[in-house]
N, C-alpha and C positions, 0 to 999 in steps of 0.2 A: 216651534222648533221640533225634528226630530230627537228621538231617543239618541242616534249616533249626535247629532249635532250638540246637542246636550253634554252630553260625554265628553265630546273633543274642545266644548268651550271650557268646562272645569277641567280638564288636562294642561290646557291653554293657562286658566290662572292659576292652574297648583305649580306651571312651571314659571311662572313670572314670581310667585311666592319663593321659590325653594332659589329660585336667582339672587333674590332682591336681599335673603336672608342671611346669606354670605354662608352658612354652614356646614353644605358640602360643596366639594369642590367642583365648576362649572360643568366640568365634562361628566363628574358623576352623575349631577343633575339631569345631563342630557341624557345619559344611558339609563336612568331609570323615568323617563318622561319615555323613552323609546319603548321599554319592555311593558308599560301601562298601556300604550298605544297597540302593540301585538298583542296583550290579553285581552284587553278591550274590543280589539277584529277594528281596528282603527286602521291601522297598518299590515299586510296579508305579511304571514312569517315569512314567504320567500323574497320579500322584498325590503326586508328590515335592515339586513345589511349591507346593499346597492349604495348608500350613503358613501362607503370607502372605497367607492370605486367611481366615485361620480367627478367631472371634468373639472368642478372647481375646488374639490380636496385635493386632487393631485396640484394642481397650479397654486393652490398654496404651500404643498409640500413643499413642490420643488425651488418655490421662490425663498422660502427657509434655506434649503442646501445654498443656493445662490447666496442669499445673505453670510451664509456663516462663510465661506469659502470667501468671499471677498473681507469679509472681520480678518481671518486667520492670515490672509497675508498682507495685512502693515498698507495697503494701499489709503485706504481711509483715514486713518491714524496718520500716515504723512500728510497727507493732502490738508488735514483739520493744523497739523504742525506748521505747515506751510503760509497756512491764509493769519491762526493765531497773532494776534494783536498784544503790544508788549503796553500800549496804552493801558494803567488803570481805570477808566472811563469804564461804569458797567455797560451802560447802555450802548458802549463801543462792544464789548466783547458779548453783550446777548446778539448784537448785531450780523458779527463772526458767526457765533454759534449757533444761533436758531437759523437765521437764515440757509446754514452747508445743511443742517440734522435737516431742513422741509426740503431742500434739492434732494438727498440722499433720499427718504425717505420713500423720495415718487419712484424709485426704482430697485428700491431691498426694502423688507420688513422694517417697519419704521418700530419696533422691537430692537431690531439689529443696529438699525443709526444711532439708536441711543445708547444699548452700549456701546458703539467704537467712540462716541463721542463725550460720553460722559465722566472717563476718569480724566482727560486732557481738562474738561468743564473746571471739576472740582481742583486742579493743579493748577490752574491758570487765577481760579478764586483765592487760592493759599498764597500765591505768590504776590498778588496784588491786595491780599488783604479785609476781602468782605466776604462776606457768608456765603456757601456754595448755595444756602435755601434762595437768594433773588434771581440766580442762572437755573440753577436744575429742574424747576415747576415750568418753566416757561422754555424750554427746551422739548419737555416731553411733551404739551402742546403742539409746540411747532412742527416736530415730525410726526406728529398725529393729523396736523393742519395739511404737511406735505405728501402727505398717502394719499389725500383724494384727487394728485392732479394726473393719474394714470390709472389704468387699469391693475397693474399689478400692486399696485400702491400699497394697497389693503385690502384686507378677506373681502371686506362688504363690497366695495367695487366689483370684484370677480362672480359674485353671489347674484349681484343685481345685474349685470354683464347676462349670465348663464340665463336667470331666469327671465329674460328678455327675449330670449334665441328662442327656447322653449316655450313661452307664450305666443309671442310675435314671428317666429321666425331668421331674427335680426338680430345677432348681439351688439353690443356697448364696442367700440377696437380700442387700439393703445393708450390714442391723445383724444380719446371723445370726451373725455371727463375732465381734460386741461383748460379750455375755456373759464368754467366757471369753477372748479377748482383752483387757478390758479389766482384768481380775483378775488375767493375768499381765501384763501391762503396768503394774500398779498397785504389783506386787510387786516387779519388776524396778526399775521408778523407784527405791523406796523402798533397797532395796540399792547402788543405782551414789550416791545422796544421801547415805546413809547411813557405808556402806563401801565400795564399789568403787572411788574413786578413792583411796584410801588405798591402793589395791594398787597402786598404778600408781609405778614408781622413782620417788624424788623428783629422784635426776639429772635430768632428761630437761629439760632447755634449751630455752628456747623457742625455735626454729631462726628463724626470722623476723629476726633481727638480722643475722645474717651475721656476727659476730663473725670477724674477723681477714682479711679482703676489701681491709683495708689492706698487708699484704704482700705483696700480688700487682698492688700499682699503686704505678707510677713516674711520675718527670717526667725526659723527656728535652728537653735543652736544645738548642737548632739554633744555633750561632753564625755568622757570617759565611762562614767557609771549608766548612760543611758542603758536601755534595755533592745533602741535600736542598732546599737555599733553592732556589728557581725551580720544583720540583717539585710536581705537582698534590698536592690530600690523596688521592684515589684510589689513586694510584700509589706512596704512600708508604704507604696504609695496605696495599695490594699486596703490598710488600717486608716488610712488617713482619709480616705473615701469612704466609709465609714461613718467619720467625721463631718461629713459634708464639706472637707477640705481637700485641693487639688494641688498634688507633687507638681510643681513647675522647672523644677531644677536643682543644682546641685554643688554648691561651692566646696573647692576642696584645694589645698594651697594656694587659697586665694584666688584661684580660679572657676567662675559659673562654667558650668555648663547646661544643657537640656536636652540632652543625646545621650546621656551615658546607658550601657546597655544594661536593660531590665535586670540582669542577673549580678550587676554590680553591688559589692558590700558598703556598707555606709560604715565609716570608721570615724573611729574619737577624734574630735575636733571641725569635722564637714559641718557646713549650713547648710538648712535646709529652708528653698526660698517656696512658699505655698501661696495657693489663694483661699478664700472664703468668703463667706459673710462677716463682719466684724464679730457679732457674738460667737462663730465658730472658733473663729482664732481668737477668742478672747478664751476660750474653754480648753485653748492647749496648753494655756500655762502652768509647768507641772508635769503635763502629761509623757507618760513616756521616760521619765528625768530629762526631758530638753528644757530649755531655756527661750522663752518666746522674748524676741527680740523685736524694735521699732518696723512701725511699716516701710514697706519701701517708699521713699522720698523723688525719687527719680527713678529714669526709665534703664540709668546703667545695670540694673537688677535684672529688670526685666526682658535687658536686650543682651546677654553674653556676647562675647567678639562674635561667635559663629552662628548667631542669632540673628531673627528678626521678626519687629512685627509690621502684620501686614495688613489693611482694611478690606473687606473684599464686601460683598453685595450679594447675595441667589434669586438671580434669576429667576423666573417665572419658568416651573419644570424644572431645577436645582434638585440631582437627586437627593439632597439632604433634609429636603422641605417634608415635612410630617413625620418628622424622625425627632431624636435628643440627641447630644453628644455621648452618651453611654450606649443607646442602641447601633450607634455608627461605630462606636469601638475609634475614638478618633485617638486617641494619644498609641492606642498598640498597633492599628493600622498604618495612621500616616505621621504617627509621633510626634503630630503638633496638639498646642494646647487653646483653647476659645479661653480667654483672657475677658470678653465680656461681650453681647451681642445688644444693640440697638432697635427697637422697635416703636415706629410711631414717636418718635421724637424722647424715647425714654430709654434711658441707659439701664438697663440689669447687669450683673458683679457677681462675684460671690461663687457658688457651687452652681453649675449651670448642665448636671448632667441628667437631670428631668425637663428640661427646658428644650419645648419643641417649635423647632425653628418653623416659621412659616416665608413665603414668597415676598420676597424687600425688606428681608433682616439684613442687618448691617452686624460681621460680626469681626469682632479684632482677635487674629493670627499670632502667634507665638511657636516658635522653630526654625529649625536652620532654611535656608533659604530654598535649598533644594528641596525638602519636603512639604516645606509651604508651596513652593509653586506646583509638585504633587497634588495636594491637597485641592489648591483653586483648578485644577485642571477634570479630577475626579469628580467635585463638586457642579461642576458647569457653572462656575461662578464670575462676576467680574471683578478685579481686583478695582479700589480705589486711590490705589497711589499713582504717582506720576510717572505713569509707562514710557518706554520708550517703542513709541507704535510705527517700527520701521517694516519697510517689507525685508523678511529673511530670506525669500525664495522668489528673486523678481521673475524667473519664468515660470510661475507658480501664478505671479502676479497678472503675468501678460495672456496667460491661456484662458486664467478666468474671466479675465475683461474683454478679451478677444469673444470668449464664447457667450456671453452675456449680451452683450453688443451684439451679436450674428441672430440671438435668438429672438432679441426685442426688435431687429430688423425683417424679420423672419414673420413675427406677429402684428407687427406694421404695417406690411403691404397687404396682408392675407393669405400669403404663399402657408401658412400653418396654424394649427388654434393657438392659444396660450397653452395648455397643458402637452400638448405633445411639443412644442417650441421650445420648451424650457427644462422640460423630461430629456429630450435628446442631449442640448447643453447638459445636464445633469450627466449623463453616461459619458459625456467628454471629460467631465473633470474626473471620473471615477477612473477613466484610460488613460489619463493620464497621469494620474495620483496626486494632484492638486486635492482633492477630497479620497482622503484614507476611507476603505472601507468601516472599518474601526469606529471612525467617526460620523460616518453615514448619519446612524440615528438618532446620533446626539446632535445634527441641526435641526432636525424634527420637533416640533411644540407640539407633542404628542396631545395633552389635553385640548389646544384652538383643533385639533385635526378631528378628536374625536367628538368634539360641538360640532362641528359642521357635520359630519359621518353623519350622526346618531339624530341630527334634528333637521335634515334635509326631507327625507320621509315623512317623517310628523309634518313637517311643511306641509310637503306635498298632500298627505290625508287632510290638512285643516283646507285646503285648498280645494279639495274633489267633494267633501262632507256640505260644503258651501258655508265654513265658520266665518274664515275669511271676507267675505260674500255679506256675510250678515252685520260684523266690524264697518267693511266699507261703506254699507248705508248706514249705518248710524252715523258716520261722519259726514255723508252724503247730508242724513238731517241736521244735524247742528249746523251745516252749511246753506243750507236752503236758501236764498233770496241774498246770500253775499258772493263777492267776486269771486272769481277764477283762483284769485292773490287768496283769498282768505281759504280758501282748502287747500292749497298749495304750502301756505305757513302752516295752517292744521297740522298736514301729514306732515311737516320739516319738527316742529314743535316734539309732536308726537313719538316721533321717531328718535330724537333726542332724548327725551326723557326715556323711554324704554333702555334706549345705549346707555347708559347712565347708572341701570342699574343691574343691568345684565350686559353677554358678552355681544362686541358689537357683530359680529359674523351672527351667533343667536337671532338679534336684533332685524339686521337684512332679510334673512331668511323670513320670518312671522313678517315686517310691511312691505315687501315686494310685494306682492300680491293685495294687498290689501290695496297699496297706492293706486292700484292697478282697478281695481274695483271702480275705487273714486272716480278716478278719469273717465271709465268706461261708463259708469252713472252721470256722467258729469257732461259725455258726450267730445272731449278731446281726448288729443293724445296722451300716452302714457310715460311717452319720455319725461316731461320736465317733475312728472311725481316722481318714478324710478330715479331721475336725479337727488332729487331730493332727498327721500331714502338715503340714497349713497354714501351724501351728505351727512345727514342727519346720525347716520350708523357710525359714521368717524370721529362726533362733536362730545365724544364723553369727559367732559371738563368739570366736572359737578364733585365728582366723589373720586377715590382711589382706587375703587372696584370697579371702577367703566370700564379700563383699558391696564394692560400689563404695565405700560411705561408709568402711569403717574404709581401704581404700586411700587414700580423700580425705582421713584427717585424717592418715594417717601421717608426712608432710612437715611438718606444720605444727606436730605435736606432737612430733618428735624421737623418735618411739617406734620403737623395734627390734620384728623379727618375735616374738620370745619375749613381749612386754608383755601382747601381745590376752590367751592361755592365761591368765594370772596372775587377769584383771577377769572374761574370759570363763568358764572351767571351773565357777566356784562361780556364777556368772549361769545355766548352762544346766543344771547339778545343781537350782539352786533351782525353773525353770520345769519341771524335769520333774515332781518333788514335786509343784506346784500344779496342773499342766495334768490329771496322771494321774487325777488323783481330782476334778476339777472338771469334767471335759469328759463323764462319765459322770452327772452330776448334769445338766446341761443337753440334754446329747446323749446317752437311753438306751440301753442295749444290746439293748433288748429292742426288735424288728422291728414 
């Protein structure tokens, strides 16, 4: 091996390390794999940021805008209200469910289908009575399953599309990846319906209640000789912060409130209703001359007439994610108060304003209605109650489908690539303010954009260095004197496990090439490996860090790290089965 080759294969596994490690966030990973690779002369500096300009960042760009624009106007949300099943039968309503989230999926960000579909998911579970954990796992499967039976489906399709055209000449079109996507996706349904969610613990509590949010809230009583009467709420909620305790509100002739303005005086006789930790508010008694009164018992404390609470979810890119509620200034901001946040099946309480939200916190809302719905709008969050997901603006509704429909018809016949087909639809809904400028960037998945950007290049270097090159004969030799089928599982296997534990766009990008190797040592075509790949880039069932959606529903389903393995292992054993011998039937080996 060369000195450069050398270099760019420890690049190679310093960035599979710092993936797998979960420590920094994906996209930083990429940017500093990208800035090793220009110091190293791996990468020439003028061509280090060509990445964000490249044909398949934009066509995922733009298929984010598409995605959020069809969320935002109610068309999917009716459509899921529509088909909804009043049957309590689960295996009736995974049936509903997975099956619309894998149609949707093949044609918006399968990010996006899970949330339009997953507060109806978890409403439909409340209503009928069983744990939102045996829908929501097997849901974000499913639209994971339904990405691969299009091109636009998912990043990795577009990736292995792109690098086809450029190797070969020839890209991947619309429906070339429906054939055998559709067979494994049809398969996959039929087991998560079937069996998969019988794998799933039956513990697993629907975390959305917040059960026991009650002992961590008090009423303290203010009498006459307090030292707080005449004191603004600011400055009492000041002192109480302090305390590691959080002013929630404010009864005063018998009236709560959680509104009242900062510079309002707290007079003899007010309660004051707080959160904490239990030892916290066990340390007010006394304090102040108030009178620490029982926890709250119920939720009429917690909900004022002009109150509410609300469950909501952040998203994957939630500006709030790497933040605390004291850094975000949420109570003087948006005047609502985090009552308590969910993570990984574990409820935390108490004083939460050093507590840094991370991507699939689950966190329960307190405030008036209008500033909560501020609140989840600012955040980029999704709410989990029972939306009413009507379209507000059906010519809103009909321009986006209209132009979404013209531009998949558009990349269909070949009259256009994907990226300019769907950039133009993009500038329709901008003309015609179906997509506010405003909110432009906020359908953007700023970190998926900047993986792809930032590791398109290093691709390409690992690819011209011959690391690539070197990977694929090694798999060439473990293959040696076995079938066609058994390198074909290799690279499907292979490719799996990488998605698994990095991003799978990431993933595409490093075994496109590589699959490509094989074949080309192998002496066939390279389609049914690049399938594979494709394949294999979507299959991240293993863990919560493969793909954004299983981190989306982790909160919401109480599910622990260990659950995914249980549903997922025997889910990506079954697609290798189907794929291996199905993708050689469509896709020959013969050149």
């Amino acid at each position: 091996m060369s000195t450069m080759q050398v270099f760019a294969s420890g690049l190679l596994l310093l960035a599979l390390v710092l993936f797998a490690s979960g420590r920094l966030r994906h996209d930083v990973v990429a940017l500093v794999v990208l800035m090793l690779a220009v110091l190293g002369g791996l990468v020439p500096a003028p061509e280090a940021f060509l990445g964000f300009g490249h044909p398949a960042v934009i066509t995922v760009a733009v298929v984010l805008v598409f995605s959020r624009a069809l969320e935002a106007t109610g068309i999917v949300g009716a459509l899921a209200r529509f088909v909804a099943s009043d049957q309590p039968s689960i295996a009736r309503q995974l049936a509903l469910f997975c099956t619309l989230g894998a149609v949707l999926s093949g044609f918006v960000n399968n990010v996006g289908a899970l949330a339009m579909l997953m507060p109806l998911a978890i409403a439909t579970a409340r209503r009928h009575g069983f744990s939102p954990s045996a829908i929501l796992m097997p849901l974000s499967f499913a639209t994971m399953l339904g990405g691969m039976t299009t091109l636009i489906g998912t990043p990795p399709n577009i990736i292995v599309s792109t690098y086809r055209a450029q190797a070969f000449g020839e890209r991947f079109v619309l429906f070339d990846f429906l054939p055998v996507g559709a067979a494994v996706a049809i398969v996959g349904l039929l087991f998560l319906i079937l069996i998969g969610w019988r794998l799933i613990p039956r513990q697993r509590a629907p975390v959305e209640t917040f059960e026991g949010v009650d002992e961590y809230v008090a009423e303290l009583g203010v009498p006459a000789e307090s030292e707080l009467v005449d004191q603004s709420i600011a400055d009492v909620a000041q002192r109480l912060d302090k305390r590691d305790v959080v002013l929630l509100g404010v009864a005063r002739n018998e009236r709560w409130s959680s509104v009242l303005s900062t510079w309002t005086r707290i007079a003899a006789g007010d309660a004051l209703l707080v959160e904490g930790a239990p030892a916290a508010l066990g340390n007010l008694q006394g304090w102040a001359g108030v009178s620490l009164g029982a926890s709250a018992t119920n939720d009429a404390r917690l909900k004022p007439s002009e109150t509410i609470l609300a469950e909501i979810v952040l998203r994957p890119g939630s500006p709030p994610i790497g933040s605390t509620p004291e850094e975000l200034r949420l109570r003087s901001r948006y005047n609502v108060n985090v009552l308590g946040v969910s993570r990984e099946g574990a409820r935390h309480f108490g004083s939460l304003k050093s507590f840094r939200f991370q991507s699939g916190d689950v966190l329960l809302l307190q405030g008036a209605s209008t500033e909560v719905a501020d609140a989840i709008t600012a955040f980029d969050a999704l709410p989990l109650g029972d939306r009413q997901l009507v379209i507000n603006d059906p010519r809103a509704g009909i321009i986006a489908t209209v132009a979404f429909i013209a531009a998949l018809a558009a990349i269909a016949v070949g009259f256009m690539t994907p990226a300019i087909a769907l950039t133009l639809g993009a500038v329709v809904l901008l003309l015609t303010r179906v997509v506010r400028e405003r909110n432009l960037y906020r359908a953007l998945d700023g970190p998926v954009l900047v993986v792809l950007a930032a590791l398109i290049p290093v691709g390409q270097s690992l690819e011209a260095t011959g690391v690539t090159s070197l990977i694929g004969q090694m798999l060439l030799t473990v293959s040696t004197g076995q079938s066609l089928y058994v390198a074909l599982a290799l690279v499907l296997t292979i490719t799996m496990f990488v998605s698994d534990i990095i991003n799978n766009a990431a993933t595409a990008v490093i075994m496109a090439p590589i699959a490509a190797t094989v074949a080309a040592g192998l002496g066939v075509s390279a389609d049914p490996f690049l399938m594979a790949v494709a394949i294999g880039a979507s299959c991240a069932f293993l863990t919560p860090i493969g793909h954004q959606n299983n981190l989306l529903v982790m909160g919401p389903g109480g599910y622990r790290f260990g659950d995914y393995w249980r549903v997922g292992l025997p889910l990506e054993m079954l697609i290798i089965v189907v794929s291996t011998f199905l993708l050689p039937v469509v896709w020959r080996f013969t050149i």
